[in-house]
C-alpha positions in Angstrom: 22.4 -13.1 37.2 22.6 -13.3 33.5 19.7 -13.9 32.5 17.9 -11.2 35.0 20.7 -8.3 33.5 19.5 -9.0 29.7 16.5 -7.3 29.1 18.3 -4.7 30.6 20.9 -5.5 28.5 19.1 -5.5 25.6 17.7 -2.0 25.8 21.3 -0.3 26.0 21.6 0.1 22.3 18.0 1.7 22.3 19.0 4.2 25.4 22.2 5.3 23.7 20.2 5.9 20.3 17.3 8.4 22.5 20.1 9.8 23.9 22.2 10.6 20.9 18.8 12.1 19.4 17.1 14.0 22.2 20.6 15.4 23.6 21.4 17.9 20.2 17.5 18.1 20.2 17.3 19.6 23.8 20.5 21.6 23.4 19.3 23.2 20.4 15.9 23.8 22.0 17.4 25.6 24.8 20.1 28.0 22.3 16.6 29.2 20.5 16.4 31.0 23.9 19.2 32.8 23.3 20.5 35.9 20.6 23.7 33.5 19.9 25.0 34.5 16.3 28.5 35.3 14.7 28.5 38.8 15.6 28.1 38.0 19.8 29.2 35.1 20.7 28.4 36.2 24.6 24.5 35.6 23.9 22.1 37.3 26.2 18.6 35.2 27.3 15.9 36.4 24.8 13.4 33.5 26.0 10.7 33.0 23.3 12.0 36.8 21.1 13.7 34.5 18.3 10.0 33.1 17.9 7.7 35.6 17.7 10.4 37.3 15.2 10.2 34.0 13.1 6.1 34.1 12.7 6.2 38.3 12.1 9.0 37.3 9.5 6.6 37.4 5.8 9.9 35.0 4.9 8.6 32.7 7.4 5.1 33.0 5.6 6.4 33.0 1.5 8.7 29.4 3.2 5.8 27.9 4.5 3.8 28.7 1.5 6.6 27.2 -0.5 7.3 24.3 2.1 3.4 23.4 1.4 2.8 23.6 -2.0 5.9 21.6 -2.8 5.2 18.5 -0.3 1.7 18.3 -1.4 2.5 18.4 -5.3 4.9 16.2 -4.7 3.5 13.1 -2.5 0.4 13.7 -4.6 2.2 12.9 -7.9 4.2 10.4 -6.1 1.2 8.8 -5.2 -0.5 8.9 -7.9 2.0 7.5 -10.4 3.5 4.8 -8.1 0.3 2.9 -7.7 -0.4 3.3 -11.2 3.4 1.9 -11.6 2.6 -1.1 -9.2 -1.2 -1.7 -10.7 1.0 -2.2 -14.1 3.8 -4.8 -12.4 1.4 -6.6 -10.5 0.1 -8.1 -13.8 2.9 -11.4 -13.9 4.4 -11.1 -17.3 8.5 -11.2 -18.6 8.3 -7.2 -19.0 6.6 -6.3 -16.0 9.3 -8.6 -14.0 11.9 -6.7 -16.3 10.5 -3.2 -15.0 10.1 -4.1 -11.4 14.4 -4.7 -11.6 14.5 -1.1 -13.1 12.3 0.4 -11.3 15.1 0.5 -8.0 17.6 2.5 -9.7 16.7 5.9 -9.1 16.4 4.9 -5.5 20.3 3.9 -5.5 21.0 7.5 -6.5 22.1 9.5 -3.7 18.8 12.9 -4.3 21.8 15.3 -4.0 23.5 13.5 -6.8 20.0 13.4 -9.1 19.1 16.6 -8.6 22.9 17.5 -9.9 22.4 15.1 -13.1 18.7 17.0 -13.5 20.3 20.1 -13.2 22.7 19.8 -16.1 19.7 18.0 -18.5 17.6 20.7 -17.7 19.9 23.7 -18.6 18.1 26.0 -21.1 21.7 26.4 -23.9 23.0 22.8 -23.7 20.6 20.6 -21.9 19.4 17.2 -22.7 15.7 18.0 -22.3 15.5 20.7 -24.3 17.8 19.6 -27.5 14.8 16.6 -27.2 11.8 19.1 -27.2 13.5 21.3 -30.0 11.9 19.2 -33.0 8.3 20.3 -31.2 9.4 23.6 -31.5 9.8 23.5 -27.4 13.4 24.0 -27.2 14.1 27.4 -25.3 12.1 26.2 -22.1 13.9 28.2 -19.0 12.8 25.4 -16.9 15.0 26.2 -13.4 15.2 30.3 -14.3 11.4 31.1 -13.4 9.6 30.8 -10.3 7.0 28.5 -11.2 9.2 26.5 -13.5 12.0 26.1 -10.5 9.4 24.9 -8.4 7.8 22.6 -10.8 11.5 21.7 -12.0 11.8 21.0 -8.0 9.2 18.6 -7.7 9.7 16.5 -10.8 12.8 15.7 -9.7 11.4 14.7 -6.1 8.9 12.7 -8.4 11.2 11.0 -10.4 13.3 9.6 -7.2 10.8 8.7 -5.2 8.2 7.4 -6.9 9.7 3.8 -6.7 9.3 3.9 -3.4 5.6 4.4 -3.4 5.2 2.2 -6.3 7.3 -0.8 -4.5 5.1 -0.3 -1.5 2.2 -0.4 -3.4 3.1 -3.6 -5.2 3.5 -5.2 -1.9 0.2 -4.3 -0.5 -1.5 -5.6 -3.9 0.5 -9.4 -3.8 -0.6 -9.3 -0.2 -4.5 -8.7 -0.8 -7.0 -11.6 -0.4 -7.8 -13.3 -3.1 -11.4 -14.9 -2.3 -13.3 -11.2 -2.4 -11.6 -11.3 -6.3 -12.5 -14.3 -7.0 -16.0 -13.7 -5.6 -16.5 -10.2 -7.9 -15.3 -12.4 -10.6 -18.0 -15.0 -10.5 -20.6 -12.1 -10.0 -19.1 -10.7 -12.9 -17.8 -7.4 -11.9 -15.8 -5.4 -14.1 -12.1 -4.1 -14.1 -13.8 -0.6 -12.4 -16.0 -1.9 -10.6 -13.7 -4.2 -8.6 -10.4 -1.5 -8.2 -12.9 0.9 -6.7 -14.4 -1.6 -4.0 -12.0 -4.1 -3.5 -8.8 -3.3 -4.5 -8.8 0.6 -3.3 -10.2 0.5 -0.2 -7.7 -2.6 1.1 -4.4 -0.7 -0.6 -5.2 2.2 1.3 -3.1 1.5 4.0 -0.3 0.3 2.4 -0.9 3.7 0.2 -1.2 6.2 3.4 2.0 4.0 5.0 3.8 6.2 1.6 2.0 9.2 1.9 3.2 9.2 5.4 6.7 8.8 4.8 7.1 10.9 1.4 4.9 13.7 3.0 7.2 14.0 5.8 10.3 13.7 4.2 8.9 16.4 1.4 8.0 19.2 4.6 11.8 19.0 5.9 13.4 18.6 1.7 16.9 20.0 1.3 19.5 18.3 -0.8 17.5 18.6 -4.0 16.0 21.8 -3.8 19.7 23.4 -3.1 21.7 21.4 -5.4 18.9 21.6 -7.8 18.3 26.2 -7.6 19.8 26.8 -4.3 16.2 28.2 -3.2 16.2 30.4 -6.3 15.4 32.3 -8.5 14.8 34.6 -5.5 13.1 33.3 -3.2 10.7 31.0 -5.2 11.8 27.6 -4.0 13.2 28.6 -0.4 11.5 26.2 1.5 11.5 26.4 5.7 14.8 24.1 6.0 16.7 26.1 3.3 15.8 29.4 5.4 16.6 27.6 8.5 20.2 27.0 6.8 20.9 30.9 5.4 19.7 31.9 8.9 21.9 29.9 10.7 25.0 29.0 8.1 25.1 31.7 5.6 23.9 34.4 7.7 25.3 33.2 11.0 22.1 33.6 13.2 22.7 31.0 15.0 19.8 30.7 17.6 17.1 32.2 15.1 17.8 29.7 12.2 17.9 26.7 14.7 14.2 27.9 15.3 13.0 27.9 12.5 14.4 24.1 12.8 12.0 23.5 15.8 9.0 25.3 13.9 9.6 23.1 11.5 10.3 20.0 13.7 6.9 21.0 14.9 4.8 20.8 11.8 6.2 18.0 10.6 4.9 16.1 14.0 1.6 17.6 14.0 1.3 16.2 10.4 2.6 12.9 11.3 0.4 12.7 14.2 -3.0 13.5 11.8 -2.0 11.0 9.3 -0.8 8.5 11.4 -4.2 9.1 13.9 -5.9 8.7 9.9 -4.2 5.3 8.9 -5.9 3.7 12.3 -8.9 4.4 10.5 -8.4 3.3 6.7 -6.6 -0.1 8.1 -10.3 -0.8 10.2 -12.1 0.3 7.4 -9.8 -2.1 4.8 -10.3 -5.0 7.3 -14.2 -4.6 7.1 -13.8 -5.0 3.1 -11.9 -8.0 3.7 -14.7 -9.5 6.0 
């Protein structure tokens, strides 16, 4: 009897965890239906009203926009810079062990807490940054106060938390590669360029999208640092879809419209998901025929 119950058995712990997630999911789902905010609390059925209002909304459009631009510039960067960072470590030497240690911390910072410290270094009067660029005669920088610089300010921050990540995932994939098609190029003698571009790029690629993947995500549906880092300002230059899915439904107590613009987001975020996932199936076939 035992032994028949625990696969069963086994699965509990998975059922309760769907259920904890889909239950709020499908509840929320169904109060987009309604006009539920603050100011009636006795909703009336609006079926699919709090939708088309969110896609007529040019807020909707400018937070997209936003929502765009800033998980692009930042899994790009990220990208970019942690496989430089793990093309660096992967060389075995006393500093490069040293820097892999160091390279965690950001990672053990909480983002809301970072973006806090990078707010106070980045303050125009008495911030770090700028008493350092002062000698260049770059000291009065307004680097959160503008549009473009919040935005920039924005992703730098993402950059400088995250990029670990990438760059530990990265190092992985390298100390995993083969090492006969090396060795081979190496006896053909292939250069440094040569070899990165058709060995060592196309087989990290995986490992690479596996980062994309995650950072992209996690940058279309960013909160903590953007709010404790401008609060979406100045304006509305760094209000990105979950900060106006927050002032809808917190600040300005629209309930049912800011928990759709929630499930718009939810949305994009799984289409993406689904194109780069549907895309990794076709890098990790392509990396196995380099390995062949």
């Amino acid at each position: 009897m035992r032994l028949a119950l625990r696969p069963y058995l086994l699965i509990v712990p998975a059922l309760l965890l769907t259920c904890g997630i889909l239950y709020p999911f499908g509840l929320g789902l169904y109060y987009t239906l309604f006009d539920f905010s603050a100011s009636k609390p006795q909703p009336d059925m609006v079926r699919f009203e709090n939708y088309t209002t969110v896609f007529t909304q040019e807020a909707f459009w400018n937070s997209a926009w936003v929502t765009v631009l800033y998980a692009v510039g930042a899994a790009l960067a990220e990208t970019v810079l942690g496989v430089a960072v793990a093309l660096l470590l992967h060389r075995s030497t006393i500093v490069g062990r040293i820097l892999e240690k160091i390279l965690i911390l950001p990672l053990m910072i909480a983002p809301v807490i970072a973006a806090i410290i990078w707010k106070l270094m980045l303050q125009p009067s008495v911030g770090v940054v700028n008493h350092l660029l002062r000698p260049f005669g770059l000291g009065g920088v307004q680097w959160t106060d503008t549009p473009t610089g919040a935005l920039l300010s924005s992703i730098a921050v993402d950059v400088w938390v995250y990029t670990p990540f990438v760059a530990i995932l990265a190092l992985a994939g390298l100390r995993s590669l083969p090492a006969s098609p090396f060795e081979a190029a190496a006896v053909d003698g292939a250069g440094w360029w040569y070899t990165f571009r058709r060995l060592t790029l196309p087989m990290l690629w995986p490992y690479v999208l596996v980062a994309v993947i995650f950072r992209f995500m996690d940058s279309l549906k960013v909160f903590d640092i953007i709010y404790a880092l401008t609060e979406g300002g100045p304006g509305d230059a760094t209000v990105v879809l979950q900060i106006r899915a927050y002032l809808e439904a917190i600040r300005f107590q629209r309930y049912s419209f800011g928990i759709s613009y929630t499930i718009v987001l939810w949305a994009v975020v799984y289409l993406a998901a689904m194109v780069l996932v549907k895309h990794l199936g076709k890098i990790q076939r392509k990396a196995a025929e380099v390995t062949t």
